[in-house]
C-alpha positions in Angstrom: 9.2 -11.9 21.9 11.9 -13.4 19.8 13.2 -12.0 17.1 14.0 -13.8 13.8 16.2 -12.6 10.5 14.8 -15.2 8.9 11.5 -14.0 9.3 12.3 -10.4 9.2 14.2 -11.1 5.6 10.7 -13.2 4.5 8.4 -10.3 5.5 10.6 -7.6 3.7 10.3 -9.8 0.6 6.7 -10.4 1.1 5.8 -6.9 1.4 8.0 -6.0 -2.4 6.3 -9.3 -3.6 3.3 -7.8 -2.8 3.7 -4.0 -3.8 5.0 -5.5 -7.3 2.1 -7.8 -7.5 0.0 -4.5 -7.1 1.7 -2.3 -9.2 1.3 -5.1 -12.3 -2.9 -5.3 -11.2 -2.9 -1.2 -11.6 -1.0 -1.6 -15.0 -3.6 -4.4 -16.1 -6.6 -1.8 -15.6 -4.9 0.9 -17.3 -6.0 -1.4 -20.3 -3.1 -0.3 -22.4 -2.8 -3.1 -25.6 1.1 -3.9 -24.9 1.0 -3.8 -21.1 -1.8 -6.5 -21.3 -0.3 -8.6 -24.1 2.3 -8.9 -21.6 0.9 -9.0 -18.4 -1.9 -11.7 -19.6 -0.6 -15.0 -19.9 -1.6 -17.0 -23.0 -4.0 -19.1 -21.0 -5.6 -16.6 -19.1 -9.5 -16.8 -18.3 -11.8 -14.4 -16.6 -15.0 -14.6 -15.1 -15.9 -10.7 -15.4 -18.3 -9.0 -12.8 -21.4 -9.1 -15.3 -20.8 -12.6 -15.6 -19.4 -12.9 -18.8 -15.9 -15.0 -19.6 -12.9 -13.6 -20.9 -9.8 -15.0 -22.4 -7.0 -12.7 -23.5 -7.8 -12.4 -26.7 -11.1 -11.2 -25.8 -9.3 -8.3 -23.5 -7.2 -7.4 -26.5 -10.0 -6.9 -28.4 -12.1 -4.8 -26.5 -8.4 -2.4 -26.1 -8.5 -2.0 -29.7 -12.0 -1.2 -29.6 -11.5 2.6 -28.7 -15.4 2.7 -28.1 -15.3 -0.2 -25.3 -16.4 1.1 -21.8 -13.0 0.0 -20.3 -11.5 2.8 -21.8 -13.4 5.0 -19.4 -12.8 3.4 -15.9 -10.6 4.4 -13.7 -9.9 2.6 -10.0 -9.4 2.9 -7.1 -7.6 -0.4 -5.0 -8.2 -1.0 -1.0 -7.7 -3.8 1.1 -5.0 -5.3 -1.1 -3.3 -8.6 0.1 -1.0 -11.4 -1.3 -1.2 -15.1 -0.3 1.8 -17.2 -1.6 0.0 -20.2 -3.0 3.2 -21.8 -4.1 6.9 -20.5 -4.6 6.2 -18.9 -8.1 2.2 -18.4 -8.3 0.2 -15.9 -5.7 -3.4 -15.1 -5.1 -4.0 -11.1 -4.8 -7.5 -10.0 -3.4 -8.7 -6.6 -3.1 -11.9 -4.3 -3.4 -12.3 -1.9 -6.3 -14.2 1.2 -6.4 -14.7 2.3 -9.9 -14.4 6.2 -9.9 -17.0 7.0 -12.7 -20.4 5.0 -11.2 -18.9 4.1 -7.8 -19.7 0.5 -8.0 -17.5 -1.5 -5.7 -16.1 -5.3 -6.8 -14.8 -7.6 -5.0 -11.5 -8.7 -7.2 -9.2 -11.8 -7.1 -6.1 -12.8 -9.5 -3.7 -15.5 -9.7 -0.5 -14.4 -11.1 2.7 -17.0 -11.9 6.2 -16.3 -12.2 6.6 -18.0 -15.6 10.7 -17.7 -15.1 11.1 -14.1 -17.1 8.1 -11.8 -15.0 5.1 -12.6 -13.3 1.5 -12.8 -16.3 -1.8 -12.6 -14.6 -3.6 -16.4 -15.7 -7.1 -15.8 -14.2 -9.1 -13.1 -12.8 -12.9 -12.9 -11.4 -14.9 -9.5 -10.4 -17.9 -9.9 -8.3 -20.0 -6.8 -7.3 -20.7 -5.9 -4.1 -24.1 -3.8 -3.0 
């Protein structure tokens, strides 16, 4: 086998890329009112796992609402990958298990480097059985 730098230097950087990438999903479902407003971009959509759609208003909302179920959920992440879909916007897939019900989702997120940080633009839950 042949070794590359090159390739070595392009795994090391997707492997940060992709622990950052996480760390901003786990910040997202911490549903804190300042992390979101800067995490979501402007644009963002959701298709949520009950089937309802989100923008980011609607997710700012339901933070302020202090009686909102989201307040309650806590996460935990498996199966967690990063696909490069172009040099500034990624695809992260994963598997949640929420901690209070144990329902599992099957999760996706594109995120975009906007030139300042990287703000999630759409996000869809689907349960799993």
């Amino acid at each position: 086998m042949t070794f590359h730098f090159n390739e070595a230097v392009n795994d090391v950087e997707d492997k940060q890329l992709e622990e950052h990438i996480l760390l901003l999903e786990k910040q997202v479902m911490e549903y804190d009112y300042q992390k979101l407003s800067s995490l979501l971009a402007e644009d963002f959509r959701e298709f949520g796992n009950s089937g309802t759609k989100y923008t980011k208003q609607d997710q700012l909302d339901s933070v302020i609402n202090k009686n909102s179920p989201k307040h309650n959920n806590r996460f935990s992440v498996t199966e967690f990958k990063v696909n490069m879909l172009s040099p500034d916007v990624v695809l992260a897939t994963y598997k949640t298990l929420r901690e209070r019900d144990l329902k599992q989702s099957l999760r996706s997120s594109i995120w975009q480097n906007n030139g300042e940080r990287w703000q999630m633009t759409f996000h869809q839950g689907t349960p799993t059985s």
